[in-house]
C-alpha positions as CSV (number, residue, x, y, z in Angstrom):
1,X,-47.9,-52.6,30.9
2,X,-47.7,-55.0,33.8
3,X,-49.3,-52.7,36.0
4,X,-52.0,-51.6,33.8
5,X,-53.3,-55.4,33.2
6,X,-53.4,-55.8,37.4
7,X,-55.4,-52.8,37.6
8,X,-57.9,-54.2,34.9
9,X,-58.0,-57.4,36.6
10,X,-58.8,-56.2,40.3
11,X,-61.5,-53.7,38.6
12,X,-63.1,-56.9,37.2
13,X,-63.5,-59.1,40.2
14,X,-64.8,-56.2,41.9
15,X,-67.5,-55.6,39.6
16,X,-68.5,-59.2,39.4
17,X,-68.6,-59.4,43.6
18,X,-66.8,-62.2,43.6
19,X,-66.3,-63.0,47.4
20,X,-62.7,-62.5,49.0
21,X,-62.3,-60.5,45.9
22,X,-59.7,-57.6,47.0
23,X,-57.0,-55.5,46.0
24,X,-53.9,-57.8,45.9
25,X,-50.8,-56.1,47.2
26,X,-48.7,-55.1,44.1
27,X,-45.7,-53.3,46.3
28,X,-43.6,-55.6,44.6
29,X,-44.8,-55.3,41.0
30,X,-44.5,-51.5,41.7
31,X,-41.0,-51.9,42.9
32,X,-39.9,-54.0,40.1
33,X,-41.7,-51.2,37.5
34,X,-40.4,-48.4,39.4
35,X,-36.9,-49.7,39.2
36,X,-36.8,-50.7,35.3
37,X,-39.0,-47.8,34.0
38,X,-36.1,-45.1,34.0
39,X,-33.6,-47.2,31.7
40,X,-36.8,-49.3,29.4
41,X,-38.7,-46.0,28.9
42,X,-38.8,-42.2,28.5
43,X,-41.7,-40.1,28.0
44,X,-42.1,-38.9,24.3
45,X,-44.5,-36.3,23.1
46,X,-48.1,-36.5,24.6
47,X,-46.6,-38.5,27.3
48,X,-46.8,-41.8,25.1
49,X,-43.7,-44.0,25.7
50,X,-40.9,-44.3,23.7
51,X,-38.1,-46.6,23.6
52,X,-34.7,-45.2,25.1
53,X,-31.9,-43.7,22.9
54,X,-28.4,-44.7,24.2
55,X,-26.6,-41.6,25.4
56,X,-30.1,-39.7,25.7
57,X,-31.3,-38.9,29.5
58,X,-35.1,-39.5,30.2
59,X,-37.7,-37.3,30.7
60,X,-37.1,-35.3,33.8
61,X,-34.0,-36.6,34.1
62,X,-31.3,-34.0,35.3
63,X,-28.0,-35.4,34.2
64,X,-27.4,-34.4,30.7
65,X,-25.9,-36.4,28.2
66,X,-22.5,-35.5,27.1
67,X,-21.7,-32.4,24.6
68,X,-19.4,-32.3,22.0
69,X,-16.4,-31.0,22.7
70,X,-12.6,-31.5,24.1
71,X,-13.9,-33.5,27.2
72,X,-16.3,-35.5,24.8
73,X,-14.8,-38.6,23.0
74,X,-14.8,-38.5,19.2
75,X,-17.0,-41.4,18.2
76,X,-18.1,-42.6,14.4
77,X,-20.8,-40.8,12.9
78,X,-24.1,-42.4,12.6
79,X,-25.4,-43.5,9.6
80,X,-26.8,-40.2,7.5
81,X,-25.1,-38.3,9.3
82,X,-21.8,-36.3,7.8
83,X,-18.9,-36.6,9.3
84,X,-17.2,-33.7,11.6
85,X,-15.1,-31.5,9.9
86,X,-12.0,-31.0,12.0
87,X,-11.2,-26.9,12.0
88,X,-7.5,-26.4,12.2
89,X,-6.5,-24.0,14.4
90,X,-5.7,-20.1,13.4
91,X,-2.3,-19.9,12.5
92,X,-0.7,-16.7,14.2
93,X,2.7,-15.0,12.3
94,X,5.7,-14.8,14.2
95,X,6.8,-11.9,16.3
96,X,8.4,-9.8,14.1
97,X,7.9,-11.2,10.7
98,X,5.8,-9.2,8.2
99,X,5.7,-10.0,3.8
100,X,7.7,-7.8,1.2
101,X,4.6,-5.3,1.2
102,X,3.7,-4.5,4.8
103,X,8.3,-3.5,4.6
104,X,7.5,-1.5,2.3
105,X,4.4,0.3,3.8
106,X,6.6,0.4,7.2
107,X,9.7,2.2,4.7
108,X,6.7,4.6,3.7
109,X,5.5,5.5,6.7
110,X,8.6,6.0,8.3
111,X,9.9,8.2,5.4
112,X,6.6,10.2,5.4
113,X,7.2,10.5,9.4
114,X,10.4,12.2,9.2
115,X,11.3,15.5,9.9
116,X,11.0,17.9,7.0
117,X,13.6,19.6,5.4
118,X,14.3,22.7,6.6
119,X,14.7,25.4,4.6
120,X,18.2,26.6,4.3
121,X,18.5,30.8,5.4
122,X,20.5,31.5,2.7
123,X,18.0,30.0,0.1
124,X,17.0,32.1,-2.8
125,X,13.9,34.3,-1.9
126,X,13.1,36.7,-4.5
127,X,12.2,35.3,-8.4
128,X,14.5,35.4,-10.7
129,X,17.3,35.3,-8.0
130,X,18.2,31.5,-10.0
131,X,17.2,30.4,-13.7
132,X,16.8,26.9,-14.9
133,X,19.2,27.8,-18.1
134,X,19.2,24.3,-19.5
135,X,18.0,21.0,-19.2
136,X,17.8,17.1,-21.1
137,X,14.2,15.6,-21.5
138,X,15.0,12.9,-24.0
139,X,18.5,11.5,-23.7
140,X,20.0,8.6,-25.7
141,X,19.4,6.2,-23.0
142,X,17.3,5.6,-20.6
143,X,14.5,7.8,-19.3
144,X,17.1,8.3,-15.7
145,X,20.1,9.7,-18.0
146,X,17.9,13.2,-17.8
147,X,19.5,16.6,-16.0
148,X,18.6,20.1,-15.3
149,X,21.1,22.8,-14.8
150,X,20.5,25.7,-13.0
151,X,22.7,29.2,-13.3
152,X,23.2,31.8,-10.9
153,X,23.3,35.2,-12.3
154,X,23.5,37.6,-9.4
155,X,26.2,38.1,-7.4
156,X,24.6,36.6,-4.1
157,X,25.9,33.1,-3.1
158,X,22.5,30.8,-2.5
159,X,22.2,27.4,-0.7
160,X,19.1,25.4,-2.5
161,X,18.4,22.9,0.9
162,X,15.0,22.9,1.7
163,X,13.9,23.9,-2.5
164,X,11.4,21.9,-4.6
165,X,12.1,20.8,-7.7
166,X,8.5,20.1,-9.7
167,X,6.7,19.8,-13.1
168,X,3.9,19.2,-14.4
169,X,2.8,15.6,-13.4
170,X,5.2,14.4,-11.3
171,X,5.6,14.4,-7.4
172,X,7.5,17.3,-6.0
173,X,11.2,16.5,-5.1
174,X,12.9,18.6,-2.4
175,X,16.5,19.1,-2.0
176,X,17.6,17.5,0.9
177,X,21.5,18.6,1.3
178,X,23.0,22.0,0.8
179,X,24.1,23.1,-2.7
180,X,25.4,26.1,-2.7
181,X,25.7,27.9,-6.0
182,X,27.9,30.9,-6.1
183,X,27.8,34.5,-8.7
184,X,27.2,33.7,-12.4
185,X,27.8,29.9,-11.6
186,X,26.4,26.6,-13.4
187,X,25.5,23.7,-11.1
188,X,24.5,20.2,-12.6
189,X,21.7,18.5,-10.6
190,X,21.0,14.9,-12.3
191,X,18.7,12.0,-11.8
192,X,20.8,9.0,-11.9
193,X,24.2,9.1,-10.6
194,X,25.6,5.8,-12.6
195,X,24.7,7.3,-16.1
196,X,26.0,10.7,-14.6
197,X,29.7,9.2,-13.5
198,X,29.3,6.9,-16.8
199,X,29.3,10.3,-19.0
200,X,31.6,12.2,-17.0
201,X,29.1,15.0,-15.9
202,X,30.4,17.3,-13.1
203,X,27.2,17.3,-11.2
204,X,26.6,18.5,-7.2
205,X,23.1,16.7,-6.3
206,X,21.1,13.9,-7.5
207,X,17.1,13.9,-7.3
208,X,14.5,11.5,-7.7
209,X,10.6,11.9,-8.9
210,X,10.9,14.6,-11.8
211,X,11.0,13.0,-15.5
212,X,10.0,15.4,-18.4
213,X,8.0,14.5,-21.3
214,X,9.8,13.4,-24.5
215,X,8.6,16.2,-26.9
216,X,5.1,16.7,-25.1
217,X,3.7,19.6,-22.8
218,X,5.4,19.9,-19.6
219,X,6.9,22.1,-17.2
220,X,9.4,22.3,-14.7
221,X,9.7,24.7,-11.6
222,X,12.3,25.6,-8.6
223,X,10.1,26.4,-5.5
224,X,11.9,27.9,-2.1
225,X,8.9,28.1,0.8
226,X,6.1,30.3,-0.8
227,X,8.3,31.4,-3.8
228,X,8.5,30.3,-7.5
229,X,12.0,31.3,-8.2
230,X,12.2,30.4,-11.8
231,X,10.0,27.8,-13.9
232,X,9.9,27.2,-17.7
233,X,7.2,25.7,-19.8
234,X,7.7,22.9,-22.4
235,X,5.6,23.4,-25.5
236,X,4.7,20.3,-27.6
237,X,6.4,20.6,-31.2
238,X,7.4,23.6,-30.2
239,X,10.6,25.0,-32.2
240,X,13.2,27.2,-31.2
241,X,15.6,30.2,-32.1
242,X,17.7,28.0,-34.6
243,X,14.5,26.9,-36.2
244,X,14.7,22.9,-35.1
245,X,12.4,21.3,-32.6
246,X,13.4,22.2,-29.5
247,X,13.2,18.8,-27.8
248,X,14.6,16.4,-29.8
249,X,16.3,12.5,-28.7
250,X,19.6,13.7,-27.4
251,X,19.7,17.2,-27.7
252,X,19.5,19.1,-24.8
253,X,17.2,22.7,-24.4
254,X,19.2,25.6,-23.4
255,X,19.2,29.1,-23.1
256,X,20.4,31.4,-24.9
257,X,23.9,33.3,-23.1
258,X,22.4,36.8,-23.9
259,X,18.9,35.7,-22.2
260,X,20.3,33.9,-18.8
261,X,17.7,35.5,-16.9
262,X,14.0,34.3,-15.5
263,X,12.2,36.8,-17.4
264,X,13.9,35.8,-21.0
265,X,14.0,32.7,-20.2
266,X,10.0,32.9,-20.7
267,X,10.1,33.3,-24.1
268,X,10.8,30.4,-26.8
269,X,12.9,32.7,-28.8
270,X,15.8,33.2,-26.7
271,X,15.9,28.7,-26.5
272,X,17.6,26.2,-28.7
273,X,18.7,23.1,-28.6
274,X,22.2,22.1,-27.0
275,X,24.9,21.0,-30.3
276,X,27.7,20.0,-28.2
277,X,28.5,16.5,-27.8
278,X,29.7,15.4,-24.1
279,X,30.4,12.3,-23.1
280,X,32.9,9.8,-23.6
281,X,30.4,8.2,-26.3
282,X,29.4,11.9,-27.5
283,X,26.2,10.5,-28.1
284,X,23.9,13.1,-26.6
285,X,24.6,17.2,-27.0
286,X,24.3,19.9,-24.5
287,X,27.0,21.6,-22.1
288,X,25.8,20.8,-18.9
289,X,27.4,22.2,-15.5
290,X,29.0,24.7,-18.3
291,X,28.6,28.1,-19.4
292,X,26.4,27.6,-22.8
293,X,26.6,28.8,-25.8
294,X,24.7,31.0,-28.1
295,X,21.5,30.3,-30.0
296,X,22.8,32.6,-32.8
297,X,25.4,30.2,-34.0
């Protein structure tokens, strides 16, 4: 401003010819503007002057102001303006620590990585050379008391490591140790070993996965590789040889002794219900891991 009004002045007294009218020497007003113009003004849009923003650099200026950031002090937050939110810092897990579910996943994957069971060379390997001759599919009890026993009627000893126990809905269970089941032998294969040793059953293998259906359609198979060795089919309501229901709550189904092969085992006539109690309780009826009894009775 101070060097706008000298300029308007000098241009003045040389239009009105005043004599010894001249430029006067404004080095030093210039010195003193050029000095004081970088921290009083900065150039603002359209080149109009501004006042200056603490902490802002002026126009042309090359030295930045400072940025936020860990070098940058933390000061108060002008007014309107929100205050910082402070972002904590990701949290990283411990080497080596994982939650219930990723040990489980682990146990899966690791189960499902294993070697598979090889099939045992003296396994059965035509049908028929085994029969499922009686199982339980609604004990008194709980759901794991069930059984299935399976009867050798030829006069070949088989191992049944590396078999597949299935049925209808269930995941397929193979037999991961060797049970061997000698000539016109019963062997007991159960699904809970407590309620087993709790009701004094002489079984040889315990398996996991395969629950039948209490009184509904169902079916149960013995697989060795590519073979079906034996299966049954459950029947809902179905009734058998003795004219009673064949699965009822704590009878077992078994086959008849005059039918203990895979191709009578087919038919529902030649089935009926287990009468024999066993157990130190008696409470459910069958003869399991035992020769059975006859349907004709």
């Amino acid at each position: 401003m101070f060097y706008r009004l000298a300029s308007l002045s000098i241009f003045c007294c040389l239009l009105s010819g005043v004599p010894g009218c001249s430029r006067p020497d404004l080095s030093e007003e210039e010195d003193l503007l050029a000095g004081s113009t970088g921290s009083q003004t900065a150039a603002g849009p359209g080149g109009i002057a501004s006042p200056d923003v603490q902490g802002q650099p002026a126009a042309g200026d090359e030295t930045a102001a400072p940025t936020a950031g860990a070098d940058a002090p933390a000061g108060p937050p002008a007014a309107g303006e929100a205050a910082p939110v402070e972002v904590p810092e990701e949290v990283v897990p411990e080497e080596g620590s994982s939650s219930a579910i990723q040990d489980v996943i682990d146990q899966i994957a690791q189960a499902s990585a294993s070697d598979p069971v090889e099939l045992a060379e003296d396994a059965p390997q035509l049908a028929g050379d085994l029969v499922i001759s009686e199982y339980i599919p609604y004990p008194d009890g709980a759901l794991n008391h069930e059984w299935i026993e399976i009867y050798n009627p030829g006069d070949q000893t088989f191992n049944l490591r590396g078999c597949e126990l299935t049925s209808f809905d269930d995941l397929a269970h193979v037999v991961e140790t060797d049970v061997s089941i000698g000539p016109k032998e019963y062997v007991l294969l159960v699904r809970n070993e407590n309620s087993a040793v709790d009701e004094e059953l002489d079984f040889v293998y315990i398996y996991a996965r395969i629950t039948m259906e209490n009184g509904d359609a169902d079916s149960l198979e013995l697989n060795c590789g590519d073979v079906e060795i034996d299966g049954i089919v459950q029947q809902e309501e179905a009734l058998g040889a003795d004219g009673e229901p064949l699965v009822s709550r704590s009878f077992s189904v078994q086959l008849d002794t005059a039918h203990l092969n895979s191709g009578d085992n087919d038919a529902l006539e030649n089935w009926c219900r287990g009468v024999e109690p066993f157990g130190p309780d008696g409470d459910n009826h069958g003869t399991p891991g035992r020769p059975n009894v006859s349907c004709q009775n």
